[in-house]
N, C-alpha and C positions, 0 to 999 in steps of 0.2 A: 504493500500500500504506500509505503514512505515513496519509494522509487516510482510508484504513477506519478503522486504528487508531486513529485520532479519534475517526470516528465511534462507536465502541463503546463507546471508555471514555468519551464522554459521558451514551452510553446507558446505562450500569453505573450513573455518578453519578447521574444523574436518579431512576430507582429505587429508588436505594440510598437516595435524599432528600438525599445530599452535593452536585449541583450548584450553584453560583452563578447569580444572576439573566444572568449573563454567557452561562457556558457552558450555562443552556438556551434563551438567545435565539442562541447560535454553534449549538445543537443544529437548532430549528427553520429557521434560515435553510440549513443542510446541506438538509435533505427538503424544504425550497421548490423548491432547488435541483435536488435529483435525485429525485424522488417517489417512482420508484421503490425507493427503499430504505425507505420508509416501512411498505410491506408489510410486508418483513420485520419491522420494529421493531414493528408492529402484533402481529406473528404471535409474536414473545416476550411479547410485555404479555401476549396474551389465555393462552396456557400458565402463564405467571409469575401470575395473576389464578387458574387454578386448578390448580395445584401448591404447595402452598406446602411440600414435603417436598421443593425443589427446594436450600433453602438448610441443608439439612442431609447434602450430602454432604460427606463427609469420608476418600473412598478414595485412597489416596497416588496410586497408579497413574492414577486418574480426572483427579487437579488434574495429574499430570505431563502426560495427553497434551491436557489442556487448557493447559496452559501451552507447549506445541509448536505447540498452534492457533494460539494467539494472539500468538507470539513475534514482537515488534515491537520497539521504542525503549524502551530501559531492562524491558524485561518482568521478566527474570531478575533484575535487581535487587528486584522489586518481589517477586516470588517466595522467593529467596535464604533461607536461615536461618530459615522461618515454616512449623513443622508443623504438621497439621490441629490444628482445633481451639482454638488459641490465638490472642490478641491481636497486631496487627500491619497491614502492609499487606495482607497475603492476606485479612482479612475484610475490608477494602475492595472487593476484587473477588470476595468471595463472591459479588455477585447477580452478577457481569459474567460467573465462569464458569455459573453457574445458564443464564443467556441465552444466550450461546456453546453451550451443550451444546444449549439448543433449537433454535439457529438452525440446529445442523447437523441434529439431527432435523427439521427444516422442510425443509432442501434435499435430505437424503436420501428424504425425506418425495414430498417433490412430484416430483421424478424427471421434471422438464418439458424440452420441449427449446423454448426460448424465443429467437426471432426481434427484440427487444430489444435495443440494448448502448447504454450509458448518452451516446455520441455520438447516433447515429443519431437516438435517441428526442429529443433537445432540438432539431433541428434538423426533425422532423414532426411532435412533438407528440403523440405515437402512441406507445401499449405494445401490444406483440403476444406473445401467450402459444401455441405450438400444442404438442400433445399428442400423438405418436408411434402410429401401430397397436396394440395388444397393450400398450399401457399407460394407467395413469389415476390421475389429479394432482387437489392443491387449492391454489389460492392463495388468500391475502386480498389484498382488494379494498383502495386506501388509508383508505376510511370504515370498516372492518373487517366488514363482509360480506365470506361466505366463498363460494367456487366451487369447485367438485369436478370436477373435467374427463374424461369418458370418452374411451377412445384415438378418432385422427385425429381429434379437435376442434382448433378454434383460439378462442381468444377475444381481441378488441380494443378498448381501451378509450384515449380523450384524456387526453391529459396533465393538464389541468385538471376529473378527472374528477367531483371535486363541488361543482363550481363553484356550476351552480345547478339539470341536471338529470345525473342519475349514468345518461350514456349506455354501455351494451356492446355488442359486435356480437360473434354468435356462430355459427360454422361448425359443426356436428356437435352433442354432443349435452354437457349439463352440468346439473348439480344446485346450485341455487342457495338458500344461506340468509341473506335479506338482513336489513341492519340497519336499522332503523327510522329513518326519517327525514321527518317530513312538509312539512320546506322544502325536500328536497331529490330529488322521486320518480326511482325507480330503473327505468330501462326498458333492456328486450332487445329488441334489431334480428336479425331473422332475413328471410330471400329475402321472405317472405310475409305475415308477420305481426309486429308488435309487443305487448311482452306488458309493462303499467303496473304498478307495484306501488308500495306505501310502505316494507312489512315483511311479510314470509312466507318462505315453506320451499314448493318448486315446480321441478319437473325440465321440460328441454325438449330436446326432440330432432330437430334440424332437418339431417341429411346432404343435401349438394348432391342424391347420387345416389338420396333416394330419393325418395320420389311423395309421401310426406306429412309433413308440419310438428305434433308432438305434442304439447303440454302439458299436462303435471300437476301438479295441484294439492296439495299435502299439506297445511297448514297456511295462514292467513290468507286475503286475498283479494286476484286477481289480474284486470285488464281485460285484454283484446286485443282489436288491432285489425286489420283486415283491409286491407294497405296494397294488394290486388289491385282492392276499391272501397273508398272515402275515401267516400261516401256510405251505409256501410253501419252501422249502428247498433254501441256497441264491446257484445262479452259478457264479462258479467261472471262468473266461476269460482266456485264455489264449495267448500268441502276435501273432496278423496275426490274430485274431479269431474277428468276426462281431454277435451281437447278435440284433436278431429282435422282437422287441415287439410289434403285436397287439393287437389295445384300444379294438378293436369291434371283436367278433371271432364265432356271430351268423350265418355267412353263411362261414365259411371258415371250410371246412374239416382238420380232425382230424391230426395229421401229427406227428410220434415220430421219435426225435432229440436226441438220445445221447449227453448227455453235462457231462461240467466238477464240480462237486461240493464239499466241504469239506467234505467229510464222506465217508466210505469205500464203504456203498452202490451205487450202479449206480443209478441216478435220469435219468426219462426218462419226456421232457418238455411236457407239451399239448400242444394245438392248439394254447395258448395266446404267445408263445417263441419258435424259432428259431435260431440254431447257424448254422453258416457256416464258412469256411475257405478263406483267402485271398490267393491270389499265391506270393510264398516266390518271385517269380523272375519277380513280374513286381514290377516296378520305384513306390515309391512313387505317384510322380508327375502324376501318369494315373491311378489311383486305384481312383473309382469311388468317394468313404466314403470321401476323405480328398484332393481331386482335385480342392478344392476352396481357398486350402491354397499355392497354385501354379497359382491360378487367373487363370484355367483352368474351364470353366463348360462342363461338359461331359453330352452329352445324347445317353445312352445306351438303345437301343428298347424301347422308352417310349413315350406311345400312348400323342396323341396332347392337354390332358389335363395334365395329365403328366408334359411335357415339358412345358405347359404354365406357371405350377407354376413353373418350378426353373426357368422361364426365367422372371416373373416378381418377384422374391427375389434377381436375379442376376442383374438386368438394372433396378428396382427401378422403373417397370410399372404395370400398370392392362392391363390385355389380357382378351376381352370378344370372346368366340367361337360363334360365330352368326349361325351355320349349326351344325345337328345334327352329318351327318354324317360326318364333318370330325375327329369327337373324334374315330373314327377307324382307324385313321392313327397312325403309328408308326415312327419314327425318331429316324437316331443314326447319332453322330456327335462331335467334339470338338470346342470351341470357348474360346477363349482368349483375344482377343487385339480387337473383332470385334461390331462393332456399332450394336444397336439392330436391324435399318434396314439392314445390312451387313446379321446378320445370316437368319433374313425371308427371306432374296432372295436364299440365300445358299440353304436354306429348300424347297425354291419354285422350284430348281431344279428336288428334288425328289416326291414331291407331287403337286398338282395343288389346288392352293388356292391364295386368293388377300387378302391381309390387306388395312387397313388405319389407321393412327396416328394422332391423337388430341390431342397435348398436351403431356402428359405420360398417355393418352388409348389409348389402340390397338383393333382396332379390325378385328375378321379373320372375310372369309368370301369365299363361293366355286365362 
């Protein structure tokens, strides 16, 4: 505990511009030391960078239960006798509570259940972030790129993670807006493919259990590569542009894709790759790929097995389908703010089926 409170009111001074060349070389050799805390301090600079009505609170009540947060070594002294507003130590830690107030909106924020503890990581060299069913998280990256994590993902990244290339590895499914860096490219490790970037905005969705590996492009531009053939030429993405990768491609016919790749010859994909176009004029917020970063889940024509999986990655349940046939149902629909029972009734308007709920299982039933 003494050593947080180090760390923070170093972090306050730096800031505020009151550190010594002392206490911001004691600052940096802290986050050499433990990186992971760098995120967070990242993740105050980029709020503190745009808020600046941050250093204008002055609610008695606000500095009281931030002075509860942070109550450490001499705190109250530092506190003591200094009402809002006026000259003293408390405007010294004016930015420290500004940052404090972020840092808790960051952790209530992210709401991650991380596999991390500050032993374990120094001794594998390894940050491990995963992301619970029925919820969904952002961290910053230590370079400050940010990731957005939809529920049951994991993300994992080395310790020395921009060293000299910014590796991640990703389970399930996440929204990535990376920071530009062109000494240092930034690539995603998934079962099937790797996906090279410098600097862009690009969602990807790769779940163990399903059949295909997605990427979407929103902004900039993004290579992948096909780790299934290593002699296969990389494609390159272009914005608005969705590529589909199937794991399995023994019963799927043959299909040629025009895609875009580095070289003057045209690459035509096989059956394992897939691009398509997004429509420049629908909203963000309703495009199927990244409608979860809008706490929208969309079900477009997607048979009742289909839908059972994103509806228990989205409400953090098991749905067992008890009848054969109703996996030949189809459903299309939006749900955002609605209770898991809310949408089976919604859905019970268009087909005829009963559930029951145990707990967090569901199960359907004709």
């Amino acid at each position: 505990m003494e050593s947080e409170n180090r760390l923070w009111k170093l972090v306050a001074l730096k800031f505020s511009g009151e550190a010594s060349d002392e206490e911001l070389s004691e600052l940096e050799d802290y986050l050499n030391s433990f990186p992971e805390e760098r995120s967070i301090v990242t993740c105050i600079e980029t709020y503190w960078n745009q808020k600046d009505d941050f250093q204008n609170t002055d609610d008695e009540m606000e500095e009281h239960r931030f002075h509860l947060i942070v109550n450490g070594e001499n705190r109250e002294e530092d506190f003591a006798g200094v009402a809002p507003g006026k000259t003293g130590k408390l405007r010294k830690y004016k930015w420290f509570y500004a940052a404090a107030s972020v840092l808790i909106i960051c952790a209530v924020g992210v709401l991650i259940k991380t596999t991390t503890q500050r032993n374990s990581s120094g001794k594998t060299g390894i940050q491990r972030v995963f992301v619970k069913p029925g919820s969904r998280s952002q961290i910053i990256l230590p370079d400050g790129s940010i990731v957005r994590l939809n529920g049951s993902s994991g993300l994992t990244y080395p310790k020395d993670f921009n060293k000299e290339v910014r590796n991640v590895y990703l389970k399930g499914e996440a929204y990535f807006e990376v920071k530009k860096d062109a000494e240092h490219p930034f690539v995603v490790h998934t079962s099937n493919i790797d996906i090279k970037v410098l600097g862009t905005v690009f969602n990807v969705k790769c779940y163990e259990q399903d059949e295909t590996i997605e990427a979407t492009l929103l902004r900039g531009s993004i290579q992948v590569y096909n780790k299934t053939d290593p002699s296969a030429p990389k494609i390159i993405l272009k914005p608005n542009e969705k590529l589909v990768f199937r794991k399995k491609t023994d019963e799927i016919p043959l299909t040629q894709n025009k895609v875009n790749v580095d070289s003057s010859v045209s690459y035509r994909a096989n059956n394992e790759i897939s691009i398509s176009a997004l429509s420049s004029t629908q909203p963000d917020s309703l495009k199927e790929e990244i409608s979860w970063l809008y706490n929208r889940l969309i079900i477009d024509d997607d048979s009742f097995v289909k839908m059972a999986e994103k509806m228990e990655r989205w409400y953090g349940v098991t749905i067992q389908i008890m009848s054969p046939e109703l996996e030949r149902y189809h459903f299309k629909g939006i749900f955002q703010n609605e209770t898991i029972e809310q949408a089976l009734d919604a859905l019970r308007l268009t087909a005829s089926f009963n559930y029951k709920i145990n707990n967090d299982t569901i199960k359907i039933m004709k």
